[in-house]
N, C-alpha and C positions, 0 to 999 in steps of 0.2 A: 763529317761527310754528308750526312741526311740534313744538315742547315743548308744546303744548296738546293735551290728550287729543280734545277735542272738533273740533280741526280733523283730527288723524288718523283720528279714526272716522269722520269727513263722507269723507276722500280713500277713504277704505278701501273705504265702502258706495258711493259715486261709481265707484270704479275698478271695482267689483264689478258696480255695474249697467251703466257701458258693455263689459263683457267677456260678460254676458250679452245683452244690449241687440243687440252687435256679432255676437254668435254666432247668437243667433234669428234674425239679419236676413240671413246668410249661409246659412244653413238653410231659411228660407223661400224665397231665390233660386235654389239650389240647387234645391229639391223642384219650387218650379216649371217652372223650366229642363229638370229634365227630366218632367215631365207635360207641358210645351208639346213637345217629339220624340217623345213617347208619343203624345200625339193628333194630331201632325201624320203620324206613320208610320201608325198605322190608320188616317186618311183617306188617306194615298195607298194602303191595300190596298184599302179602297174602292170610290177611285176608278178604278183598274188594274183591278177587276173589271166595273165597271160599261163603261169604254171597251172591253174585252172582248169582252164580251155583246155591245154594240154592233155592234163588228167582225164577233163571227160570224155578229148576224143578219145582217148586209152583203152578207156574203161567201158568204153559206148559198146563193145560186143562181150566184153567178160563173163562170166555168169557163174564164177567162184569167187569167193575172198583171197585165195592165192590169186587173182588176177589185179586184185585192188593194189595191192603191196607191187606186184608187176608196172602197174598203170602208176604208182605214183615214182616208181625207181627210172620206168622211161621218159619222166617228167623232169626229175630231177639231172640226168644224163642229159637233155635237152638246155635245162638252163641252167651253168653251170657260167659264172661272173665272176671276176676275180677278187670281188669284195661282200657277194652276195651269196647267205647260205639259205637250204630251204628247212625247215623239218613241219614233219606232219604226224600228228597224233589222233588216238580212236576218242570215243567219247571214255573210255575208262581212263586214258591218261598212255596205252600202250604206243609204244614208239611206232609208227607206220614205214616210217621214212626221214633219211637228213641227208645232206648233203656230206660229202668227202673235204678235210680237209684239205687246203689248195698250196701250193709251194710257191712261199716266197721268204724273203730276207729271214735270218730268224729274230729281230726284235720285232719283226712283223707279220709274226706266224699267226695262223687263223685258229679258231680253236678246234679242236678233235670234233668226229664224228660222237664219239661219247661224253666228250665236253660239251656239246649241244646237249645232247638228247637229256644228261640230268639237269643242266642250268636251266634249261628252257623252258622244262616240266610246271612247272609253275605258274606260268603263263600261261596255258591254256584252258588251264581253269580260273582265269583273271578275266575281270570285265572291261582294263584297260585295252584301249585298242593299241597306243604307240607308248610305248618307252622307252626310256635311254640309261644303257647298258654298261658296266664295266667288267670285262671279262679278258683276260691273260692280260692285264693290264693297260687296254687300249678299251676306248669306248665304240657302243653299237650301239643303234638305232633299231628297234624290233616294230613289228606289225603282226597283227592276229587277228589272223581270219578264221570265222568257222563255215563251215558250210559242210554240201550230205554229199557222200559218197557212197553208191547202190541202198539208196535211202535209210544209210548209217548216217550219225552225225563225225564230226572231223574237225580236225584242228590245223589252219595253216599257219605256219609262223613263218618271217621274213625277214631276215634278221641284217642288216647292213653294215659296213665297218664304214665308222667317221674320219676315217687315218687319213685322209688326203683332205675331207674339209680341215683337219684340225691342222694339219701341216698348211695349208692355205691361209689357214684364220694366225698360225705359229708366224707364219714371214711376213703378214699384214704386220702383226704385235713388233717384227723386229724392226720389220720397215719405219713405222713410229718413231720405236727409239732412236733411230738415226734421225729422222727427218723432224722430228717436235725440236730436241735441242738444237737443231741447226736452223728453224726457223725462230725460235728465241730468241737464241744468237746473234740473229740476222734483223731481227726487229728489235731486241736491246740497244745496237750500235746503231741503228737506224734513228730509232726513239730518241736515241741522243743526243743524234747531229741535228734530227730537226730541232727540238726542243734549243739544242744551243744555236741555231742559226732563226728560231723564232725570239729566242731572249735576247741576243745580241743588242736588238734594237734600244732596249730595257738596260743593259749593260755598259753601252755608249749613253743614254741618258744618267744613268745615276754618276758616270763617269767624271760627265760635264758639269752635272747639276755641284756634285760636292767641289769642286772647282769656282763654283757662284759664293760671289760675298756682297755686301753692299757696296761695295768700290765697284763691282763691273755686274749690276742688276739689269745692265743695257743687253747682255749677250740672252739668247734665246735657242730652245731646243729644236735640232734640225727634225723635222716631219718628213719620214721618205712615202709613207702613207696616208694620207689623213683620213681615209676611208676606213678602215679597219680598225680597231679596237687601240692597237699602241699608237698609231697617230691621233686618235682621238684622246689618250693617255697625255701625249704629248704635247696636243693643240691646248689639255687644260693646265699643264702645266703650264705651259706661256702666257697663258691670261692670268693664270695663279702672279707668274711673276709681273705681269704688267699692273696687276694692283699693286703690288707689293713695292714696283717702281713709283708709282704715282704717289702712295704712301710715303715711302720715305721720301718722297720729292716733296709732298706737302709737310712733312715733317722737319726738314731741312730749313722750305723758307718759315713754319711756325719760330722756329727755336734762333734763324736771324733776324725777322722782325721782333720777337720776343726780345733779343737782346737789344737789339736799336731802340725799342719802345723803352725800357729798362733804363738804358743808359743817360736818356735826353735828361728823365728826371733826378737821378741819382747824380750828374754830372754836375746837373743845377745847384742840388741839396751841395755839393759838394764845393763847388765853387765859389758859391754865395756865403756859404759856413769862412771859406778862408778870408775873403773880402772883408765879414766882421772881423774875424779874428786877425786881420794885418793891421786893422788901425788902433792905435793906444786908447784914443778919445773919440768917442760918438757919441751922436746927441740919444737921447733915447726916442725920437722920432725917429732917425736912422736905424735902429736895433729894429722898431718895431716894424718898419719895413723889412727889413731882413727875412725876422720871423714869419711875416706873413707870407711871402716867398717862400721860406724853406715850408709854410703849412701848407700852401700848394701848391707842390709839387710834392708833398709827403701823403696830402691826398690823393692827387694824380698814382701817383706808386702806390697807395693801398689800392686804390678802384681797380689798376691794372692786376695787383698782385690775386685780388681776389675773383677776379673774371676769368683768371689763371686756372687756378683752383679750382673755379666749381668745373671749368671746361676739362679737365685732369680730374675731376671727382667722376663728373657725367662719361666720358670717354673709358674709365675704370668701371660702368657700372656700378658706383658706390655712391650713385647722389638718388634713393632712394624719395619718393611723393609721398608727401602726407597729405592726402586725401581729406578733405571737407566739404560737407554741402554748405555751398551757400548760393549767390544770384549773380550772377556775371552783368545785369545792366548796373548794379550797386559798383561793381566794381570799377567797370568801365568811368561812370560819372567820376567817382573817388580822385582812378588814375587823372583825372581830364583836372578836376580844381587843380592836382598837384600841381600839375604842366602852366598853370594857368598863366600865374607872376613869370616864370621864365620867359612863355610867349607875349606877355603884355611889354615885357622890359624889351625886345624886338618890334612892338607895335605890329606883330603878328596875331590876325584874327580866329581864335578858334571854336569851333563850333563841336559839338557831341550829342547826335542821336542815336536812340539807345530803346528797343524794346522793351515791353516793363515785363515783370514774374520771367527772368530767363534763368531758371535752375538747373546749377552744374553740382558738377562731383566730382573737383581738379584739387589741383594745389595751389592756394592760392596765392602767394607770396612767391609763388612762379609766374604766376600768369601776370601777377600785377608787374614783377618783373619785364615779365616781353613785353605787355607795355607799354610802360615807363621806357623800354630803349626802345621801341618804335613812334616813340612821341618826341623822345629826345633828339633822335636821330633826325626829323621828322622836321624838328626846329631850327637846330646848328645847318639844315642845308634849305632851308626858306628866307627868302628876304626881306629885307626891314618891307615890312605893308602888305608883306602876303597872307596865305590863309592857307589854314591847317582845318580839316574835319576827322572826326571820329565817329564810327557807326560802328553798329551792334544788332544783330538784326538774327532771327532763325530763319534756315532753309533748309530744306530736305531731311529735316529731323539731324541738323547741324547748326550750330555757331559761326555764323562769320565776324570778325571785326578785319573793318579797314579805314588804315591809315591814309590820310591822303594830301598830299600836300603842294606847293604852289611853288617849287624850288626848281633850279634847271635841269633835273633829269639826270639822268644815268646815261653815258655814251653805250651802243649797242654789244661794242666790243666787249665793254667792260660790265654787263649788264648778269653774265654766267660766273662771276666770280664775287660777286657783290657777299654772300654770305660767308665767304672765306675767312680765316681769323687774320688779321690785324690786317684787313684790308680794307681800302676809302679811297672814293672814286676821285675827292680833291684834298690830298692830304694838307697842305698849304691852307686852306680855306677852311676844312673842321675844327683847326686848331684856332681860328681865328676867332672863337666866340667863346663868353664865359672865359675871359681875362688868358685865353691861350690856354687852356685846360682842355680842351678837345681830345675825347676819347680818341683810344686805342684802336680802334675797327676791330671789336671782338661785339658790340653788341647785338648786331644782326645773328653773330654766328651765336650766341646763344638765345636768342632767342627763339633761332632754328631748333636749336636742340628741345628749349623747352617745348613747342608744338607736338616736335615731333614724338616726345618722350609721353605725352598726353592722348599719342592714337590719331595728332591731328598733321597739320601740314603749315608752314609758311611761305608763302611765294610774295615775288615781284609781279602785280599783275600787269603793270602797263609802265614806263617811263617814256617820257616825252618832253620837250624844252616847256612844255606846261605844267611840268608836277610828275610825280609818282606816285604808284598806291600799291602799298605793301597790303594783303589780305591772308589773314591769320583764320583756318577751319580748324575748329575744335568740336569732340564728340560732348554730348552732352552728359559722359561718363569714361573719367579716366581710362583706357585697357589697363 
């Protein structure tokens, strides 16, 4: 039950509102409780003033002690309250005066005129001025005044019953109880519809989404919001799924070019195998023609099988750079002789300028790799008399090399997909050079990788019916 999102948000804002719920109601008791000793202590200062005044008009002609005891009993006859008793004591502690108990209910009887005068005794030799009383088992609120009567001193006490605050404070308490659990209640189910009509949305997505396979990666989550948090949820799942589309859509045409590319060679190796082996007698000129057929296309199909591989090692994360200093113009020249008989056997011109002391911190057997296939590349689409250059050059505390060559160019359409794997802008025409051996269209795309794997970048910078120049930035220290 508690693995559901939607019942732990209901406990959550539930638990939340009876902790506030609980606390305000505790706070309210509290504040009242004591506003109810706040205004019952100002009315006994009051009422202590007014019995007073009383007294000393009383007492303003007497001129015996039998007249004190008079003056304070016509004071007491005067303010006689139905929750308010008086008593007054001498400085020795003798009783002066108290009030008469008062008749009402009997769990709500006041206490005796002699249940004052010994409970109270006490008090008037106390320096507290207010306290709170338990007496016939209901509580009172006391006040103690001294003051001089016929320049005797005196004791007034004022003694209040709580019975109607506490009854007040009693049906606040019960009112509570009714109204906390019925506002829970009411914010539990509350808590729960919204929470399920905020998940909903969440609940129709997961609905759909597990319903998604690669057969139908074309369907997309409907957004009733985009602005708020689960359209936003949902606007990244869609771009989640539109890479994911694009992916397996690049992945689809890898693995049918992959097969096409596969097959031309293998078909050949296979064909050519049976042509030897149909005839009884061949010369051994013929075999060795065969052979050299079946060698290339055996090379063909190793070069393909292994640009496979590193591209499946690199896209695994598992084609790890062995790092070496060496000098990238050393290199560049190296790749450039390599190149060199290939482009002379084209009667194509190649030139290589090259910066001298240019120290890197790469892999080199990578780098000479890119290259090699942007040299090759470079060549298979330049025509017989054209010309190829190589540069090498630092800028901005980077590596450039660019290739550059005098071939017809890349059409514009075709110019964002050049790096793709087994992709070539004239597939007809790469195969036509080096005996129909024309790579696979994977060497741009690795050597994409290799740049990239290096911290640096490979672009197309320009193509035009005058040539292209592919330009390779590399740091001058692996990341």
């Amino acid at each position: 039950m508690f693995s559901s999102v939607r019942i732990r948000l209901t406990l959550w804002y539930t638990l939340s509102m009876t902790i506030v719920l609980v606390a305000l109601a505790a706070g309210i008791y509290f504040v009242l409780g004591q506003n109810v000793i706040r205004r019952a202590d100002a009315n006994a200062i009051e009422l202590a003033d007014s019995f007073l005044s009383t007294v000393k008009a009383e007492l303003s002609d007497a001129t015996n002690p039998a007249g004190v005891s008079d003056g304070i009993a016509a004071a007491i006859s005067e303010h006689r309250f139905r929750d308010v008793s008086f008593v007054v004591y001498d400085a020795n502690g003798n009783l002066l005066g108290a009030s008469e108990g008062y008749s009402e209910p009997e769990e709500f009887s006041s206490p005796s005129r002699e249940m004052l005068a010994s409970s109270l005794r006490p008090l008037a030799s106390s320096s507290e001025t207010f306290r709170s009383l338990h007496l016939s088992r209901h509580q009172y609120r006391s006040y103690v005044r001294h003051f001089l009567v016929k320049q005797q001193p005196a004791t007034l006490i004022v003694l209040q019953s709580l019975r109607r605050q506490r009854e007040f404070l009693a049906t606040l308490v019960d009112t509570f109880w009714i109204v906390i659990p019925l506002a829970i209640l009411f914010a539990g189910a509350g808590g729960y519809l919204l929470a399920r009509r905020s998940l909903a949305p969440v609940v129709a997505m997961s609905s759909q989404a597990s319903r998604m396979g690669a057969e139908n990666l074309y369907q997309r989550l409907k957004v009733e919001n985009p602005r708020d948090e689960l359209g936003h949820l949902a606007g990244s799942f869609n771009e989640l799924l539109d890479r994911l589309s694009q992916s397996f859509e690049r992945q689809r045409r890898f693995v049918a070019d992959a097969s096409h590319e596969l097959r031309t060679p293998v078909a050949i190796l296979c064909g050519e195998a049976e042509v030897a082996l149909a005839q009884q007698q061949r010369t051994p000129r013929e075999y060795r023609e065969s052979l050299e057929i079946l060698r290339q296309e055996a090379k063909r199909l190793k070069h393909i099988v292994e640009d496979l591989f590193t591209l499946a090692r690199a896209d695994a994360g598992q084609y790890p750079l062995a790092l070496t200093d060496f000098y990238l113009d050393e290199l560049v020249e190296e790749c450039s002789r390599n190149v060199r008989t290939l482009a002379a056997a084209r009667k194509i011109a190649l030139t290589c300028e090259a910066q001298t002391e240019l120290p890197i911190r790469a892999d080199e057997s990578l780098l000479r790799r890119m290259l090699l296939n942007l040299l090759d590349n470079a060549i298979k689409y330049t025509p017989e008399g054209g010309s190829i250059s190589l540069r090498c050059s630092e800028e901005d505390g980077q590596y450039r090399l660019t290739v550059q060559d005098s071939g017809p160019g890349i059409a514009a359409e075709l110019q964002g997909r050049i790096f793709e794997r087994f992709f070539r802008a004239d597939k007809a025409r790469s195969r036509s050079y080096n005996n129909g051996s024309g790579g696979a269209g994977l060497g741009l795309a690795i050597g994409l990788w290799i740049a990239e794997a290096h911290g640096g970048r490979l672009e197309l910078t320009s193509s035009s019916p005058q040539g292209s120049v592919f330009t390779a930035v590399l740091p001058k220290s692996a990341l």
